[in-house]
N, C-alpha and C positions, 0 to 999 in steps of 0.2 A: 472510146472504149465503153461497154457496156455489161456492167460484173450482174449475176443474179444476187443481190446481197439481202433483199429481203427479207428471205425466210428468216433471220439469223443474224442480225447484224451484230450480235455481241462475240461471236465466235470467229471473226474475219480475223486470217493470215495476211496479215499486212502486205509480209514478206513475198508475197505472191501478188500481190496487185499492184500493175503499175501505174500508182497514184503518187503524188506529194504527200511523204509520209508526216509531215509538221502540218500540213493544213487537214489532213484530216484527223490528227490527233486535236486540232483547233490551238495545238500552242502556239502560234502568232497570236491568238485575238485575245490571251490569258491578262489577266492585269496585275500590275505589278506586286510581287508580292517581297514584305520586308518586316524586319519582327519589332512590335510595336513593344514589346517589351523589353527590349535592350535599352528602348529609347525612352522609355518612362523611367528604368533605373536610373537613367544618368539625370533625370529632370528630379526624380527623389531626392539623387545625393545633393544636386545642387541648392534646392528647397532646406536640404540638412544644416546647409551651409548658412543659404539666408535668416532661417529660423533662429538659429545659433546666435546671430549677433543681433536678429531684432529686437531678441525674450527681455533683455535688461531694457534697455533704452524705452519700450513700448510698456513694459511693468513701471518704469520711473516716472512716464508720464501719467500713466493712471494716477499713480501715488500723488503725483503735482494737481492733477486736476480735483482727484478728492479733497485735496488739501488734508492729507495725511501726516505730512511731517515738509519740514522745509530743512534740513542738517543738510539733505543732500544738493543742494541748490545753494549751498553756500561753501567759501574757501574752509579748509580745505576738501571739505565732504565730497564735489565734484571730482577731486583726485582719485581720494578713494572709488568711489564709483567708478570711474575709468580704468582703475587696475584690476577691481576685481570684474570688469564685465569685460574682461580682454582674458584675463585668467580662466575662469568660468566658462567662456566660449571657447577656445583654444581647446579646454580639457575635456569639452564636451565633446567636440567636434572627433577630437583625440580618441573618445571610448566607440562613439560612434561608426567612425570609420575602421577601426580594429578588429571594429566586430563585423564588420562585411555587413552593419545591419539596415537589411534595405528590406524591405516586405514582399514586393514580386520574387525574394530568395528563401526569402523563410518565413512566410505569412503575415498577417496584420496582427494578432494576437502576441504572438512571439515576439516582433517590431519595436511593438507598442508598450508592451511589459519592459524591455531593456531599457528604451528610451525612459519612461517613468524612472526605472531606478536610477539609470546615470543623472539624468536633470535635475531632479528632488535631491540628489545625494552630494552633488559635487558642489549644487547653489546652496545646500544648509551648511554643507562641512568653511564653504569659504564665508559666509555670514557670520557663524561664529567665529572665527579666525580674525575678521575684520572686527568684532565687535569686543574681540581681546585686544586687538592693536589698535583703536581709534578712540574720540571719545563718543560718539556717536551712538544713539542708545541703541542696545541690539532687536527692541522692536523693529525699528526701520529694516535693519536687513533681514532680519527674516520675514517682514510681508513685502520686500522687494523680491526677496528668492523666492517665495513662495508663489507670486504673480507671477514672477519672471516664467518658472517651470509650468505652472499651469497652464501660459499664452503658446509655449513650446510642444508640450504634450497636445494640448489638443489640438496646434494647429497641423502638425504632424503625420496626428492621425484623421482626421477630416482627408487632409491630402494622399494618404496610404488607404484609407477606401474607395476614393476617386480614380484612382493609377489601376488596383484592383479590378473594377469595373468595368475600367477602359481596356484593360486585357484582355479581361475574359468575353467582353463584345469583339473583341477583334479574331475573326477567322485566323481559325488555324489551319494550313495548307501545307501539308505533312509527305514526307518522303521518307519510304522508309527501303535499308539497303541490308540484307543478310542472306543467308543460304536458302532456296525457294522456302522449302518446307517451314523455318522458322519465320522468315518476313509472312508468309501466308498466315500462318498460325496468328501474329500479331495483328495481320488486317483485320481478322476477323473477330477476335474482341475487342480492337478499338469501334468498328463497324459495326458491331452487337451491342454497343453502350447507345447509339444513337444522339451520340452531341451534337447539338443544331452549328455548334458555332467551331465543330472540328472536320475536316477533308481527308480524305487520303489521295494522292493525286498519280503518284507514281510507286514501282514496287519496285525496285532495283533485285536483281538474284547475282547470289558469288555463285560460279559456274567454275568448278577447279584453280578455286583460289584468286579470281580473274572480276571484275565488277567493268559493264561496259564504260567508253570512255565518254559516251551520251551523256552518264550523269554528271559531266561535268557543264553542259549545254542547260539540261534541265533542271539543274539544283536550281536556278534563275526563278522559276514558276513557282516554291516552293516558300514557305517563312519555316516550318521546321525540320529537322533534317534527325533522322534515328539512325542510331549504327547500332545492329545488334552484337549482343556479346559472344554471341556462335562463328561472327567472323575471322578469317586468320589473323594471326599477329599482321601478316605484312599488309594487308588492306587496309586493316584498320586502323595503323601508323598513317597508311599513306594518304587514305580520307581526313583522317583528325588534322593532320596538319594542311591539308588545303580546305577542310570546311572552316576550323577555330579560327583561321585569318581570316574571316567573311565577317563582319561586323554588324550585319543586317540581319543573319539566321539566326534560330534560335538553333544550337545542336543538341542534341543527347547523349548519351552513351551506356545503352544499357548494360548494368554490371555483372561481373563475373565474382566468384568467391576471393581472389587474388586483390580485386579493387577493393574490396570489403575491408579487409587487411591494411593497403596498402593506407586508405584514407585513412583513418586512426593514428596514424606513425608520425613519429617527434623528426622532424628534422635535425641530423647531425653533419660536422663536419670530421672528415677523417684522411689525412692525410691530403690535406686540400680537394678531398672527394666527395660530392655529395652522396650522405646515403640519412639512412632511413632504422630508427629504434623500434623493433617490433615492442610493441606491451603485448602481455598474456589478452585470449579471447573470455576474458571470465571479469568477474566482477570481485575487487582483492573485498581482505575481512572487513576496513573499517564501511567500505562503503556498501556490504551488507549488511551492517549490524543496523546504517540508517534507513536501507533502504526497507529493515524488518520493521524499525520502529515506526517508520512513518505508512506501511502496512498495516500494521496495531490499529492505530489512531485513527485510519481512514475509517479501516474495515467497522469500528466502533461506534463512530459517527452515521456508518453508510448501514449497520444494523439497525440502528433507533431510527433515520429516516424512514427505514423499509418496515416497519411496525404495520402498517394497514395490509402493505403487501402478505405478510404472517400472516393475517389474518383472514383474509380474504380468499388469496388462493390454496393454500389447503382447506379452507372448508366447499369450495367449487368444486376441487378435483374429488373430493370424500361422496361428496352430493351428485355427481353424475353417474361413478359408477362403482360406487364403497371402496374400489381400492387403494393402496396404498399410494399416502400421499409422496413418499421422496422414491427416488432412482438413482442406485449406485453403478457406479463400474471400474474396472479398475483401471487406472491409469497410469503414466511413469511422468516424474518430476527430475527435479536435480540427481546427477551420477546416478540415471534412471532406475529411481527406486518408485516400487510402487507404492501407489494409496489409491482408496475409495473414494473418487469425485462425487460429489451430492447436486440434486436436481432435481427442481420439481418435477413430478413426474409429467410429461407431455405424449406418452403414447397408450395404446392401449395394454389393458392387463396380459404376459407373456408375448407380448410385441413381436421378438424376435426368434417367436415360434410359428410365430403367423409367415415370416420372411425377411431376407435378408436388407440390407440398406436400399428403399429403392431411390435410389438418385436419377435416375431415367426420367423420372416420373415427374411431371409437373406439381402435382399432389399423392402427398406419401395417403395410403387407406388408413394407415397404423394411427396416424396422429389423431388422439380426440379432438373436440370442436376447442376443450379450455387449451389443448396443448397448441393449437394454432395461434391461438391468442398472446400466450406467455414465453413461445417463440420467436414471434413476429416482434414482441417488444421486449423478450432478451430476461423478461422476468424469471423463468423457467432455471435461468445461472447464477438467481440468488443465492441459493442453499452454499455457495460456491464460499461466503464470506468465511462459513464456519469451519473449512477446508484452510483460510487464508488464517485465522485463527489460531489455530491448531499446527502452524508452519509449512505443510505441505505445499501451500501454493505461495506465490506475493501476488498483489493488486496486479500489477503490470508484468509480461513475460511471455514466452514463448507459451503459446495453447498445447495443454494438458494432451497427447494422444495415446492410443489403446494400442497393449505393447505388441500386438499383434500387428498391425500397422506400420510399429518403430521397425518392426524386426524386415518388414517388405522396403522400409523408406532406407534402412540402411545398406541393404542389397545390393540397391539402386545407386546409393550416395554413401561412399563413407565419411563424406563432412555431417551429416548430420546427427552423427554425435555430440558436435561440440555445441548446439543449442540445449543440451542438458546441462552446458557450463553453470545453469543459473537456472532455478525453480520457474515450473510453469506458471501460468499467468490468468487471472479471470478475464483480460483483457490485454491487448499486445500491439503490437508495430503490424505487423505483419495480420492481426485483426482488423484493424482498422482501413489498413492498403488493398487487400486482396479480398476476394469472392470466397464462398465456400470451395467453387469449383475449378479455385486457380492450382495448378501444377505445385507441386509439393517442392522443388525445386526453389520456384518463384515465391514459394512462402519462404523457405529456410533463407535465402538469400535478408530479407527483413529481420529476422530473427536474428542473425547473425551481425547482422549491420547495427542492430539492437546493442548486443550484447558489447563490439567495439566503441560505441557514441553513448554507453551508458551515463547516465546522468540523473539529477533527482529532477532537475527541471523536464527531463525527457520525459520524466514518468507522467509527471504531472500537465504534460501537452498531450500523450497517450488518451490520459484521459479526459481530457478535453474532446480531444478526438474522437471519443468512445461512443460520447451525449450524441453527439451529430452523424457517428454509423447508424444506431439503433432510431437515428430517424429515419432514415433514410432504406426503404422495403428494397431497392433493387439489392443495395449492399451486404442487406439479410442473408435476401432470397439466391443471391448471384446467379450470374451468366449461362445458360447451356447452350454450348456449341452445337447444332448437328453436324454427323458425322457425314460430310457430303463433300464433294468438291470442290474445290477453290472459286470457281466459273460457275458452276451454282449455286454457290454461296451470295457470290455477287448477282446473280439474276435473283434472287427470295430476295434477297434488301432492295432489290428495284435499281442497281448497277450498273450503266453499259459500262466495258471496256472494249480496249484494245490490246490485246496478246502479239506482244513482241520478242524475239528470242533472246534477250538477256534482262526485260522488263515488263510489266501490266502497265499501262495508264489506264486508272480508275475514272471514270467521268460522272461528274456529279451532276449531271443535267439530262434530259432526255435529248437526241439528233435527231436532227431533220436532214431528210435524203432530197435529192432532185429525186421528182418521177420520172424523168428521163433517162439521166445517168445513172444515177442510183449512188452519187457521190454526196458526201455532207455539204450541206449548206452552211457556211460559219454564219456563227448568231456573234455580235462584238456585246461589249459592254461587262457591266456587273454581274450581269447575271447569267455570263458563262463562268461554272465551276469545273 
């Protein structure tokens, strides 16, 4: 058989050619794929474990070899030592594991802060303890506790940057399964971000409720597996529970507003039934009152660092082109009241006489050369603190939007009201996660998930989070999609596929045809994608 497939090899109907449709997809020659990160958690926990019972015994030996104290190398001192490094470990291991806290879950920073406090806290609380019941002077145990925790803590984390690393080098070979329009929509800003070390391999479509039985052939080629949240109830039961038994994949499940909810919830028992305690989506009085206070005191601190800034950029913005140094507008905050957000000014005088938002546009004309500058580096939402100040905003929260905006985004969504549960924000969840140019949706979902996981430590990871957006220029500047087809889309990023009637196979490699038949030549090894 002899097809013309030249012209065009990215637009070939499979279904129409009688070929082997596995060899010229090339999935026989795929190489194993399995998620390196399953398997690094469980090498964490177990490191958790060892660390746990080495920290005393490897602290006592330091101590022995400085010749630091000798109590404990003699009766009964050796007892004591053996009860509180069995106490201490157990309790350690106890806070550790409670907390699910593993770093491929919830970062190295986050990991690593818990770990410090539990270690430091459980080895000084029992030191002292011992050093009321023993005679033993309590120098010794607290620079045993105090080694013990520091040989823990940092070996910990030495080893949670390592695991890290080893992740994020490990290809990710991604399938993703939703209703065409949604899964497309998703290929294409995962595919627009350009991660070297991320794939998309297959596109799975729900077709009247229905997802082919293929993917259960081809999840095999894959290490991560997406279920969009646009899917039916009954697909999406019936994926979850045959992907979550796979111990190899990594799964996802992107969320809907319901999920949002439902994580937050106390588990109860009710008449031998499991259910679930809604809390309110808001934030109750006392843990606003700290969450004002510790707004005060940043915002206070984060005014006196910003002193050169005062000084500098309004004398730039005055000296380019005399006008007015700040920019108001108005905005809504909590039970969307308005106030006048402040910002350095970054565009030109009457800006938005000149015309309306251009976001089309690679480059807005309006922005002067200082506003490029003070945007780019976020400077431009200082003025923001004296708003935080003043109560209208907190440091951390849903972003401030223009009520004209609120009034089109609640049309659309009547849940987004309830991110006015709690004052906007100079800085947010959903700042940090998404683009300028993510779906207004896709924002409030963060917002939301905000406002149920509230917490002081939340805020305070926010803005950890914050330092390393405003480095980061794609995250500024975000994403624009053109408005083109899905098959063009993948031909501009340099793409072949294959178009099958319930699925794409994206191919991350260029084919080789015979010149005779005009059939692919499988290439084996690594370096088929």
């Amino acid at each position: 058989m002899k097809e013309d497939i030249s012209k065009d090899t990215s637009l070939i109907d499979l279904d129409k050619l009688n070929i082997n449709k596995d060899l010229y997809d090339d999935d026989l020659y795929l190489d194993d794929c399995y998620s390196l990160r399953r398997r690094l958690q469980n090498v964490e926990k177990v490191l958790v474990v060892v660390l746990a019972f080495l920290a005393f015994p490897i602290a006592l030996l330091v101590m022995y070899l400085s010749n630091l104290n000798s109590y404990l190398f003699e009766f009964p001192g050796y007892i004591y030592f053996i009860v509180e490094w069995l106490v201490t470990s157990l309790f350690l291991l106890f806070m550790e594991f409670s907390t699910k806290n593993v770093s491929l879950l919830k970062g190295i920073l986050r990991t690593t802060i818990v770990s410090v406090f539990f270690s430091f806290s459980i080895n000084l609380a029992t030191s002292f303890v011992w050093e009321a019941a023993t005679t033993i002077k309590g120098a010794d145990w607290l620079w045993l506790s105090l080694m013990a925790s520091s040989f823990y803590v940092v070996s910990i984390f030495i080893a949670r940057v390592v695991f890290v690393i080893l992740d994020k080098r490990k290809m990710k070979i991604a399938l993703i399964v939703g209703p065409k329009e949604d899964a497309e929509n998703l290929a294409r800003k995962l595919l627009s971000e350009g991660n070297p070390r991320f794939k998309i391999r297959y596109i799975f479509y729900e077709i009247d409720g229905k997802v082919s039985d293929l993917i259960y052939a081809k999840f095999k080629n894959v290490n991560e597996i997406i279920l969009l949240n646009s899917l039916s109830h009954k697909t999406k039961e019936k994926l979850m529970y045959f992907f979550t038994s796979s111990l190899n994949k990594d799964v996802y499940l992107c969320s809907n507003y319901f999920d949002i909810i439902i994580t937050s919830l106390n588990d109860q028992n009710i008449g031998d039934m499991l259910a679930f305690e809604q809390r309110p989506l808001q934030i109750n009085m006392v843990e606003a009152a700290v969450k004002r206070l510790v707004d005060i005191l940043i915002s206070l601190v984060f005014l006196i660092l910003t002193i050169p800034v005062w000084l500098v950029v309004p004398l730039a913005i005055k000296l380019y082109d005399g006008g007015p140094v700040f920019y108001s507008q108005v905005r809504l905050t909590k039970g969307m009241k308005e106030f006048r957000i402040l910002k350095f000014r970054s565009m030109k005088v009457d800006a938005e006489k000149i015309g309306g938002a251009q976001l089309a546009k690679a480059h807005d004309d309006r922005i002067t050369p200082i506003g490029k500058f003070t945007r780019a580096t976020r400077l431009d939402e200082i003025p923001q603190i004296l708003n935080i100040l003043k109560g209208d905003m907190s440091f951390v929260g849903p972003r401030p939007e223009r009520p004209e905006f609120v009034k089109d985004f609640l049309e659309q969504n009547e849940l987004y009201k309830y991110r006015y549960n709690v004052k906007a924000g100079l800085t947010g969840l959903q700042q940090v996660k998404c683009t300028y140019h993510t779906d207004f949706n896709d924002k409030l979902r963060y917002d939301l998930n905000y406002i149920a996981e509230y917490s002081v430590a939340l805020d305070f990871y926010i803005i950890l989070m914050t330092v390393k957006t405003v480095l980061s220029k794609g995250m500024a500047e975000g994403i624009t999609i053109d408005n083109v087809s899905f098959h063009e889309f993948l031909k501009a990023y340099d793409h072949e596929f294959n178009q099958h009637k319930d699925y794409i196979r994206v191919l991350n490699h260029k084919r080789q045809f015979d010149a005779e038949t005009g059939i692919i030549i499988p290439v084996k090894g690594k370096r088929f994608k």
